[in-house]
N, C-alpha and C positions, 0 to 999 in steps of 0.2 A: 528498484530505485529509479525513479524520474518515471514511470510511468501514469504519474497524473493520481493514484491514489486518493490523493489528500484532495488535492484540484479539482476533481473530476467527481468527487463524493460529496466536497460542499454544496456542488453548482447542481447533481441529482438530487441534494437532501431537501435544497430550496426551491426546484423543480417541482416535486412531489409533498413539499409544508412538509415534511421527518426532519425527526431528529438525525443531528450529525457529531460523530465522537472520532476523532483524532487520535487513534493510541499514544502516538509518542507525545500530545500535548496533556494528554490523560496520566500518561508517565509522571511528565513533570509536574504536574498538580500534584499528583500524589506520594511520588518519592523525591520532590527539590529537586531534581536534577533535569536537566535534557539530556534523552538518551545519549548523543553524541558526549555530555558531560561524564554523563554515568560511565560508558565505555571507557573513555578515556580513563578515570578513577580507579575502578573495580574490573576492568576485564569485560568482554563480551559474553563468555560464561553467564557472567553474574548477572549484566541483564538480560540475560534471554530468560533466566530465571524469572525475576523482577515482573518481567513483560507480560508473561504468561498468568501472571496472576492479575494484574490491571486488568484487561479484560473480560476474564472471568467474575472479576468481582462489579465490574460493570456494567455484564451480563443480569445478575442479579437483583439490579433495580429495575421496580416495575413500570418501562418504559415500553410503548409499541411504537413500532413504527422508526427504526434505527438504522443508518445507516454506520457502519464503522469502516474506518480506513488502518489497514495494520501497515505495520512495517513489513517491505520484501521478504525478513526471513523470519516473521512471526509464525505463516504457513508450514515452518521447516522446521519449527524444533515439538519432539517429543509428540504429543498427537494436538498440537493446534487443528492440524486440518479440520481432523475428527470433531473438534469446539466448534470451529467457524460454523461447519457444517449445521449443525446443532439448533446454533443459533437463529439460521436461516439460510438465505440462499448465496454462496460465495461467486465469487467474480472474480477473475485472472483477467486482465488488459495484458494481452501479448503483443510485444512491441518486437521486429527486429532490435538486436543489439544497438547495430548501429546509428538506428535512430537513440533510444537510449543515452547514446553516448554524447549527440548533437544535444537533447534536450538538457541533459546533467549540464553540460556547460555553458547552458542558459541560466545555473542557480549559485547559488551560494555554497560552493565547495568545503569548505572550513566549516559547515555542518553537517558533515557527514567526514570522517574519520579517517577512514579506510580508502577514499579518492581523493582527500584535499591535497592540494599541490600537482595533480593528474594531468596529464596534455589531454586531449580529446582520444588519441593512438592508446596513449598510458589507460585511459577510461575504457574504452573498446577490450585491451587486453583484461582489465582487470572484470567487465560484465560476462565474457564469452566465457567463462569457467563457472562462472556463478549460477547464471543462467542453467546450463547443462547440468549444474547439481540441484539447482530448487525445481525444474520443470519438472519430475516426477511427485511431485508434492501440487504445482499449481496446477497443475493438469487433471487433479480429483476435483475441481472447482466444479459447481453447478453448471457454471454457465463460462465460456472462453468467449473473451472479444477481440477479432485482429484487428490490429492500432499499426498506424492510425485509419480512421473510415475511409478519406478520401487522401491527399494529397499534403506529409508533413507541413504545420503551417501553425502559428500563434492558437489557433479556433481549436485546433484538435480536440482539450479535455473538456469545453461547449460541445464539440458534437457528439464525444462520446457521450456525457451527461445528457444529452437530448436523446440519442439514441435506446440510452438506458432506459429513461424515465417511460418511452413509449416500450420497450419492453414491459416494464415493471406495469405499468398500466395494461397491457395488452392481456398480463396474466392474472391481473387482481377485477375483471371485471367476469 
Protein backbone atom coordinates (compact mmCIF):
# COMPACT_ATOMS: atom_id res chain seq x y z
CA UNK A 1 0.00 0.00 0.00
CA UNK A 2 1.15 3.58 -1.02
CA UNK A 3 3.84 2.42 -2.95
CA UNK A 4 2.96 4.19 -6.30
CA UNK A 5 1.56 1.03 -7.87
CA UNK A 6 -1.25 2.49 -9.59
CA UNK A 7 0.76 6.03 -9.95
CA UNK A 8 3.79 4.75 -11.18
CA UNK A 9 2.27 2.05 -13.75
CA UNK A 10 -0.01 4.77 -15.36
CA UNK A 11 2.89 7.13 -16.02
CA UNK A 12 5.18 3.70 -17.33
CA UNK A 13 2.16 2.50 -19.34
CA UNK A 14 2.10 6.25 -21.03
CA UNK A 15 5.78 6.15 -21.23
CA UNK A 16 6.10 3.11 -23.33
CA UNK A 17 2.10 3.77 -25.43
CA UNK A 18 0.84 0.02 -23.21
CA UNK A 19 -1.81 -0.67 -21.99
CA UNK A 20 -2.64 0.10 -18.25
CA UNK A 21 -5.26 -1.94 -16.08
CA UNK A 22 -5.88 -1.11 -12.39
CA UNK A 23 -7.18 -4.20 -10.67
CA UNK A 24 -8.98 -2.78 -7.98
CA UNK A 25 -10.65 -0.32 -10.82
CA UNK A 26 -11.02 -3.61 -12.90
CA UNK A 27 -12.78 -4.89 -9.60
CA UNK A 28 -15.28 -2.35 -9.59
CA UNK A 29 -16.24 -2.42 -13.26
CA UNK A 30 -16.90 -5.81 -12.93
CA UNK A 31 -18.31 -6.86 -9.56
CA UNK A 32 -20.11 -2.82 -8.60
CA UNK A 33 -18.18 -2.49 -5.81
CA UNK A 34 -14.67 -0.90 -4.85
CA UNK A 35 -12.74 -3.16 -3.23
CA UNK A 36 -12.65 -1.12 0.04
CA UNK A 37 -16.70 -1.41 -0.48
CA UNK A 38 -16.65 -5.02 -1.10
CA UNK A 39 -14.43 -5.50 2.09
CA UNK A 40 -16.25 -3.68 3.96
CA UNK A 41 -19.68 -5.87 2.89
CA UNK A 42 -18.42 -9.37 2.41
CA UNK A 43 -15.32 -9.77 4.44
CA UNK A 44 -11.70 -9.81 2.99
CA UNK A 45 -11.84 -13.59 2.47
CA UNK A 46 -14.39 -12.96 -0.03
CA UNK A 47 -12.51 -10.57 -2.05
CA UNK A 48 -9.38 -11.93 -2.25
CA UNK A 49 -11.44 -14.64 -3.78
CA UNK A 50 -13.16 -12.09 -6.16
CA UNK A 51 -9.84 -10.53 -6.96
CA UNK A 52 -8.13 -13.51 -8.08
CA UNK A 53 -10.41 -14.13 -10.65
CA UNK A 54 -10.46 -10.27 -12.16
CA UNK A 55 -7.23 -10.75 -13.26
CA UNK A 56 -7.07 -13.82 -14.50
CA UNK A 57 -10.14 -13.23 -16.57
CA UNK A 58 -8.32 -10.20 -17.83
CA UNK A 59 -5.39 -12.00 -18.60
CA UNK A 60 -7.40 -13.67 -21.17
CA UNK A 61 -8.22 -10.99 -23.53
CA UNK A 62 -6.13 -10.66 -26.37
CA UNK A 63 -4.21 -7.79 -25.48
CA UNK A 64 -0.09 -7.22 -25.78
CA UNK A 65 1.66 -4.93 -24.25
CA UNK A 66 -0.14 -4.54 -20.51
CA UNK A 67 0.89 -3.11 -17.87
CA UNK A 68 -1.20 -4.27 -14.56
CA UNK A 69 -1.09 -2.72 -11.13
CA UNK A 70 -2.45 -5.18 -8.27
CA UNK A 71 -3.24 -4.70 -4.95
CA UNK A 72 -0.37 -5.27 -2.02
CA UNK A 73 -1.90 -8.54 -1.08
CA UNK A 74 -2.87 -9.80 -4.49
CA UNK A 75 0.83 -11.27 -4.61
CA UNK A 76 -0.09 -13.17 -1.35
CA UNK A 77 -3.01 -15.15 -1.68
CA UNK A 78 -3.00 -18.75 -2.88
CA UNK A 79 -0.53 -18.73 -5.95
CA UNK A 80 -1.15 -15.13 -7.51
CA UNK A 81 2.63 -14.99 -7.59
CA UNK A 82 2.89 -17.95 -9.77
CA UNK A 83 -0.02 -15.82 -12.34
CA UNK A 84 1.72 -12.57 -12.31
CA UNK A 85 4.71 -14.49 -13.14
CA UNK A 86 3.10 -16.12 -16.00
CA UNK A 87 1.82 -13.26 -17.34
CA UNK A 88 5.01 -11.45 -17.55
CA UNK A 89 7.55 -9.77 -15.78
CA UNK A 90 6.54 -8.80 -11.98
CA UNK A 91 7.92 -5.79 -10.05
CA UNK A 92 8.12 -5.19 -6.23
CA UNK A 93 8.81 -1.32 -5.62
CA UNK A 94 10.35 -1.75 -2.09
CA UNK A 95 9.96 1.20 -0.05
CA UNK A 96 11.16 1.46 3.64
CA UNK A 97 8.15 1.29 5.89
CA UNK A 98 8.52 4.51 6.86
CA UNK A 99 8.49 6.21 4.02
CA UNK A 100 5.26 4.20 3.32
CA UNK A 101 3.70 5.44 5.99
CA UNK A 102 4.63 9.52 5.21
CA UNK A 103 3.20 8.74 1.51
CA UNK A 104 -0.13 6.81 2.90
CA UNK A 105 -0.82 10.02 4.59
CA UNK A 106 -0.60 11.99 1.56
CA UNK A 107 -3.97 9.96 0.44
CA UNK A 108 -7.25 9.47 1.09
CA UNK A 109 -7.50 7.05 4.03
CA UNK A 110 -11.28 6.17 4.15
CA UNK A 111 -10.28 4.09 1.07
CA UNK A 112 -8.52 1.87 2.37
CA UNK A 113 -10.19 0.16 5.27
CA UNK A 114 -7.79 -1.42 7.39
CA UNK A 115 -5.65 2.32 8.09
CA UNK A 116 -8.67 4.87 7.94
CA UNK A 117 -8.71 6.82 10.88
CA UNK A 118 -4.61 5.89 11.36
CA UNK A 119 -2.05 8.59 12.81
CA UNK A 120 1.06 8.31 10.57
CA UNK A 121 2.71 6.11 14.23
CA UNK A 122 -0.78 4.11 14.09
CA UNK A 123 0.18 3.61 9.96
CA UNK A 124 3.98 2.67 10.72
CA UNK A 125 2.81 0.08 13.26
CA UNK A 126 0.15 -1.37 11.25
CA UNK A 127 2.74 -1.69 7.70
CA UNK A 128 5.82 -3.19 9.85
CA UNK A 129 3.80 -6.55 10.24
CA UNK A 130 2.51 -6.62 6.92
CA UNK A 131 5.46 -5.90 5.19
CA UNK A 132 7.42 -8.79 7.18
CA UNK A 133 4.48 -11.23 6.16
CA UNK A 134 4.15 -10.34 2.13
CA UNK A 135 8.01 -9.85 1.64
CA UNK A 136 8.53 -13.54 1.15
CA UNK A 137 5.95 -13.58 -1.64
CA UNK A 138 7.26 -9.98 -3.22
CA UNK A 139 10.67 -10.96 -3.14
CA UNK A 140 9.92 -13.90 -6.01
CA UNK A 141 9.35 -10.76 -8.28
CA UNK A 142 11.29 -10.59 -11.49
CA UNK A 143 12.72 -7.62 -10.84
CA UNK A 144 12.92 -5.48 -7.07
CA UNK A 145 13.24 -1.71 -7.29
CA UNK A 146 14.54 0.19 -4.03
CA UNK A 147 12.27 3.30 -3.61
CA UNK A 148 12.60 5.87 -3.49
CA UNK A 149 15.61 6.45 -6.53
CA UNK A 150 16.95 9.47 -5.03
CA UNK A 151 15.72 11.56 -2.23
CA UNK A 152 11.59 11.15 -0.78
CA UNK A 153 9.94 13.84 -2.74
CA UNK A 154 6.38 14.52 -4.80
CA UNK A 155 8.63 13.30 -8.31
CA UNK A 156 9.44 9.89 -6.87
CA UNK A 157 6.51 7.59 -8.86
CA UNK A 158 7.91 9.94 -12.27
CA UNK A 159 11.26 8.70 -11.63
CA UNK A 160 10.47 5.33 -10.93
CA UNK A 161 8.20 5.19 -14.04
CA UNK A 162 11.24 6.70 -16.04
CA UNK A 163 13.51 4.41 -14.59
CA UNK A 164 11.43 1.56 -15.53
CA UNK A 165 10.40 2.50 -19.01
CA UNK A 166 14.37 2.57 -19.60
CA UNK A 167 14.71 -0.70 -18.11
CA UNK A 168 11.85 -2.16 -19.97
CA UNK A 169 13.26 -0.60 -23.22
CA UNK A 170 16.80 -1.63 -22.45
CA UNK A 171 15.53 -5.33 -22.54
CA UNK A 172 13.04 -5.21 -25.33
CA UNK A 173 15.72 -4.00 -27.89
Amino acid sequence: MGSGKTTTGRLLAEKLGWHFVDLDEAFETIHGYTPAEYIREFGIEAFRRKEKYVLEDLAEVPIEKVIYATGGGYPCWEDNMECLKELGTSIYLRWKPEHLAKRLMLTDLSERPILQGKTEEELLACILPQLEAREPFYAQADITIEAPLGELSEDNDEQLAEHLCQLIKSKTR
